[in-house]
MIZALO-269923 format. One record per residue: residue number from 1; x, z, y of N, C-alpha, C in turn. Coordinates in Angstrom, 3 decimals. Each point is the difference from the previous one (the first is absolute). Last residue first. Layout:
[NUM, [X, Z, Y], [X, Z, Y], [X, Z, Y]]
...
//
This chain:
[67, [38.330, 2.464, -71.965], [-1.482, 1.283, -0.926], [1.833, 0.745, -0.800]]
[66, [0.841, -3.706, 3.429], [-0.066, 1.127, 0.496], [-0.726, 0.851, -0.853]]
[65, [0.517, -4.403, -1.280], [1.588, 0.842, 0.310], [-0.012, 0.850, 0.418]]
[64, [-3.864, -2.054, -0.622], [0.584, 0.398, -1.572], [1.266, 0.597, 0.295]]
[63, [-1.902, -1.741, 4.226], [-0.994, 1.457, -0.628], [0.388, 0.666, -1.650]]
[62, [1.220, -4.238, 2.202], [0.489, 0.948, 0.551], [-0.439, 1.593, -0.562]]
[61, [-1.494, -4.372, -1.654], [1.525, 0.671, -0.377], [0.601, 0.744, 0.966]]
[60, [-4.497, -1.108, 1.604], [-0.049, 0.288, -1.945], [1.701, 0.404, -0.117]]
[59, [-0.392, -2.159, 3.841], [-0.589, 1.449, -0.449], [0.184, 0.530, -0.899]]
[58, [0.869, -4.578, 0.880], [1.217, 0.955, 0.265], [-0.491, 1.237, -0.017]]
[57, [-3.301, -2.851, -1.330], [0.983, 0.047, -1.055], [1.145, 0.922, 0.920]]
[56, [-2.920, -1.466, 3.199], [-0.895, 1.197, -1.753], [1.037, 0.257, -0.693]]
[55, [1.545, -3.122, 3.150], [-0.280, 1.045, 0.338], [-0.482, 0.863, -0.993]]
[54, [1.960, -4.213, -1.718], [-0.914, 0.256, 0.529], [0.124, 1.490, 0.402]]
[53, [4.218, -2.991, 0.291], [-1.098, 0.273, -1.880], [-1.361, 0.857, 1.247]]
[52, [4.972, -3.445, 0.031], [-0.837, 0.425, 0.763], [-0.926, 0.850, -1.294]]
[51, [5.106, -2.972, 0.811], [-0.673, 0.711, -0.796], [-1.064, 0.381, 0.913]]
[50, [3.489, -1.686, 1.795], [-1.187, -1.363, -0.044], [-1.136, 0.945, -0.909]]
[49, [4.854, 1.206, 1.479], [-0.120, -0.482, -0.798], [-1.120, -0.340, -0.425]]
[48, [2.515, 1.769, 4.500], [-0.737, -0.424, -1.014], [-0.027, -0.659, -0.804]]
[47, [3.047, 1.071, 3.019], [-0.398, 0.152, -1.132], [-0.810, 0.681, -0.908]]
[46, [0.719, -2.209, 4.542], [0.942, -0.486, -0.865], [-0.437, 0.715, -1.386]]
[45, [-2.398, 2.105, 3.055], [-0.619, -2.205, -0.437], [0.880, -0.205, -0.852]]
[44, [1.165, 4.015, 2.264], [-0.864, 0.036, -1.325], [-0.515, -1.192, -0.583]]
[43, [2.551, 0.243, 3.647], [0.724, 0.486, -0.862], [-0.555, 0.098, -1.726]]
[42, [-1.805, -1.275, 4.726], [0.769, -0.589, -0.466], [0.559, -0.174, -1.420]]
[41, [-2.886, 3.336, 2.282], [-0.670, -0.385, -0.847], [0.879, -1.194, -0.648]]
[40, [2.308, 2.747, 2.417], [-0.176, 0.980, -0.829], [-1.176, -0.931, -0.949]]
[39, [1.760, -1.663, 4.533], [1.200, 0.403, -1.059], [-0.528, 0.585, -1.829]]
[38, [-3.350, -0.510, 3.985], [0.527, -0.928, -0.536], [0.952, -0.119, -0.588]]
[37, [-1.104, 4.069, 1.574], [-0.668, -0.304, -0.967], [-0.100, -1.223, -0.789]]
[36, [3.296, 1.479, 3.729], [-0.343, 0.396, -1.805], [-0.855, 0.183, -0.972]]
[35, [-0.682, -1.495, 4.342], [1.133, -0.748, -0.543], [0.915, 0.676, -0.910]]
[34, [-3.253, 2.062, 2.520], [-0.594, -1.033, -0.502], [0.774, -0.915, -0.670]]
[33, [1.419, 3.739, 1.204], [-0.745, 0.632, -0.685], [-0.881, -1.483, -0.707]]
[32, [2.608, -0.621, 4.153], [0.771, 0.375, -1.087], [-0.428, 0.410, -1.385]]
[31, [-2.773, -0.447, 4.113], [0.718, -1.170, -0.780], [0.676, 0.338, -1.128]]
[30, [-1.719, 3.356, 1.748], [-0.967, -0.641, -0.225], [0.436, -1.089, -0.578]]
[29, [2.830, 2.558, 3.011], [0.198, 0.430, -1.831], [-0.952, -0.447, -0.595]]
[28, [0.452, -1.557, 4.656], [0.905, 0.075, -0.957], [0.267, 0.018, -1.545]]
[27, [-3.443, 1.454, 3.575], [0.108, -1.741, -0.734], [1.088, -0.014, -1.050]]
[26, [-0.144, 4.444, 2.016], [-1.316, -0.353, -1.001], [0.285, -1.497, -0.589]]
[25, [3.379, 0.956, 3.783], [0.190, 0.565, -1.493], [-1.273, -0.296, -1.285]]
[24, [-1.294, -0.958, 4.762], [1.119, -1.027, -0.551], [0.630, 0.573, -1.257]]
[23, [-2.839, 3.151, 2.292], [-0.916, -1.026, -0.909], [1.071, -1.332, -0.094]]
[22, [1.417, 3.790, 1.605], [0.061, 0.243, -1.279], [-0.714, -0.984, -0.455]]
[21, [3.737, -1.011, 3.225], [-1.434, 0.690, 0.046], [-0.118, 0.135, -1.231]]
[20, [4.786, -0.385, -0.161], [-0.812, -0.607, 0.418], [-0.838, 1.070, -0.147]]
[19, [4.966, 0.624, 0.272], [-0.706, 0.416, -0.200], [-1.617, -1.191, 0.442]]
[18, [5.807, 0.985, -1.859], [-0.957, -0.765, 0.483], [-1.600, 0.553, -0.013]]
[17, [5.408, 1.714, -0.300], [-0.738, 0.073, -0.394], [-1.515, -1.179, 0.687]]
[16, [6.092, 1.352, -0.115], [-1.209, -0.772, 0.275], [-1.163, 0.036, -0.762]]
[15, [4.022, 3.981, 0.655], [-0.321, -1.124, -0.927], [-1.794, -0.846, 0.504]]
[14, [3.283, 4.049, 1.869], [0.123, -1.510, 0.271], [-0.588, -0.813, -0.700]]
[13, [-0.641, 4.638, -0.591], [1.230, -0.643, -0.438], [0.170, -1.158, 0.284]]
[12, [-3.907, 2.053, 1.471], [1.177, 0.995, 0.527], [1.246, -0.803, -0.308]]
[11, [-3.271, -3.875, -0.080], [-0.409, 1.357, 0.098], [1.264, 1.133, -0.106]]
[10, [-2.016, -4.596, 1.857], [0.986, 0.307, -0.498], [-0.388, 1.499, -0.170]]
[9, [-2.924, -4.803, 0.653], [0.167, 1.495, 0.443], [1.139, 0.464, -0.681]]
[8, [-3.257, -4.486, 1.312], [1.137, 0.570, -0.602], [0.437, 0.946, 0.780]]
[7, [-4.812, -2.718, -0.769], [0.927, 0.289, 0.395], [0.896, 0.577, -0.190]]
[6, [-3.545, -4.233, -0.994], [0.582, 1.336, -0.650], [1.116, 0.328, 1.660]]
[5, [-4.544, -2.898, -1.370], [1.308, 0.309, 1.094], [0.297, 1.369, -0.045]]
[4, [-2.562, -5.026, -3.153], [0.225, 1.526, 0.116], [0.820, 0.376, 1.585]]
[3, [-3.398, -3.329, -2.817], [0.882, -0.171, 1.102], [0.314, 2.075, 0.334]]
[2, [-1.302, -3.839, -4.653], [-0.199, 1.142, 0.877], [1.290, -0.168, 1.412]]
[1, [-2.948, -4.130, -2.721], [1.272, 0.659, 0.188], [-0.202, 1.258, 0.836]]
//
């Protein structure tokens, strides 16, 4: 668990702003970055569809789609 200590700042227009260190921000967006990646491989498990084909072969038809 991150341990953050933010502080609060108002700025000309009164409006509350929060400010942490930068290396508590770094964690931050590390996680987050990390937890869309679990969101993102999540997503793809679901659908999958089990199909697979050999590396060589994804070449090869890559290369006919690109001549």
């Amino acid at each position: 668990m991150l341990t953050v200590h933010p502080q609060f700042i108002k700025d000309s227009a009164g409006k509350k702003l929060v400010v942490l260190p930068k290396k508590e921000f770094d964690a931050i967006m590390e996680e987050l970055d990390e937890i869309e990646d679990i969101r993102l491989y999540d997503e793809a498990k679901k659908n999958d569809d089990g199909v697979r084909i050999l590396f060589s072969d994804y070449l090869k038809n890559r290369k006919k789609k690109n001549a």
